[in-house]
N, C-alpha and C positions, 0 to 999 in steps of 0.2 A: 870506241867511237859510237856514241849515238847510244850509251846506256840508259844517259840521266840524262835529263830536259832541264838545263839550269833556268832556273826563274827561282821568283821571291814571291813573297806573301807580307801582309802589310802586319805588322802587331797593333793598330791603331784605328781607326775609324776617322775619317776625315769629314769634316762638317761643311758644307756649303754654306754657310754664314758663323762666323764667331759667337752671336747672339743664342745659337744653337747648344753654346758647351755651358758646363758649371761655371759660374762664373768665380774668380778668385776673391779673397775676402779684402775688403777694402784696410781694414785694420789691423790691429794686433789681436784683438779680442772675434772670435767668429763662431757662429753656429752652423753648421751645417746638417739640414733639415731635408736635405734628398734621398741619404738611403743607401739604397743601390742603385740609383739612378743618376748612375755616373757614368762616367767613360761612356759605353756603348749603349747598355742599357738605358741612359739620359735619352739619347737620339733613336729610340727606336718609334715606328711612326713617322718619323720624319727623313728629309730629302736629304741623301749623305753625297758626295763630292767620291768619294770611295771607302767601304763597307769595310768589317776587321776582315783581316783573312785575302782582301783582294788578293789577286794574282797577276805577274805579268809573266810571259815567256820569253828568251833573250833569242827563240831558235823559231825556224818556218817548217812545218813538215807536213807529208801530203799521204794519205791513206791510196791505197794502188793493190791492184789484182787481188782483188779483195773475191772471198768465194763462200759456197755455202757446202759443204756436206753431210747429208745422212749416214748416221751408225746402222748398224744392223738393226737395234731394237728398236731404233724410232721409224725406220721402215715399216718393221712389223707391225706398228701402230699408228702407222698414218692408213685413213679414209683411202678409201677403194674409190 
């Protein structure tokens, strides 16, 4: 219990307008003249809806008794 934080991660980039992606080729016959500027690369500069890679966590957790300790040697080298 309590090893792994299940969550996910998006493989995709979501675009806040359609307008935003490559658009599909209307015919049988097409050129495609962007490159790599496709998928994400297309949308960079611009306003995404959610980015590749987002994350979401399925769990709540809380950070507690949290503290700080000096070693020996960083004693010896901290400011008098």
């Amino acid at each position: 219990f309590g090893v792994a934080n299940p969550s996910a991660k998006s493989p995709v980039t979501f675009p806040q307008h359609a307008s935003d992606m490559t658009q599909p080729c209307p015919g049988l016959q097409c050129e495609y003249t962007e490159g790599l500027a496709v998928g994400w690369h297309g949308m960079e500069g611009k306003s995404v809806t959610f980015p590749f890679g987002h994350g979401l966590s399925y769990t709540t957790f809380d950070y507690s008794l949290l503290g700080v300790a000096a070693t020996p040697s960083l004693a010896a080298d901290a400011p008098q």
